[in-house]
VOZAZA-167879 format. One record per residue (C-alpha): z, x, y; residue in one letter. Coordinates in steps of 0.05 Angstrom, whole numbers, plus 5000, padded with zeros to 4 digits. Layout:
ZXYA;...
END
This chain:
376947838348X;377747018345X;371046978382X;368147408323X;371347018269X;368746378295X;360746578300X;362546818231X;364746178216X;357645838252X;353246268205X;356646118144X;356245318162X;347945558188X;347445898119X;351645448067X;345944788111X;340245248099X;341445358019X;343544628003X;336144488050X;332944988006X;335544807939X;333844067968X;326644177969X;326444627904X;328843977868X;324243517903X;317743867892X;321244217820X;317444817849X;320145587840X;315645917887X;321645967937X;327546037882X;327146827892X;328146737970X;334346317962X;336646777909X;336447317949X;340446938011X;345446807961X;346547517945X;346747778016X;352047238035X;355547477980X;355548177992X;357248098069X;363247698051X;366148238005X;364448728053X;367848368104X;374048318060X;374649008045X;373949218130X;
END
């Protein structure tokens, strides 16, 4: 169980770099090409959390 917490714990840190890198670049180039994509992260870290709370 501890070992599953923790990789839970590396892919949130993974994820949480990955939008701020994303949302990063959308600034710089003020493009929205890719604002869908990290929309759509967003909402699947979301739901995996509640799920998550609710197992």
């Amino acid at each position: 169980m501890y070992f599953y917490d923790f990789s839970l714990t590396i892919s949130n840190f993974t994820f949480m770099y990955w939008a701020l890198g994303c949302k990063t670049r959308l600034d710089e180039q003020n493009d929205t090409k890719f604002m869908p994509l990290c929309s759509l992260v967003a909402e699947l870290q979301q739901k995996k959390l509640a799920f998550l709370r609710r197992v």
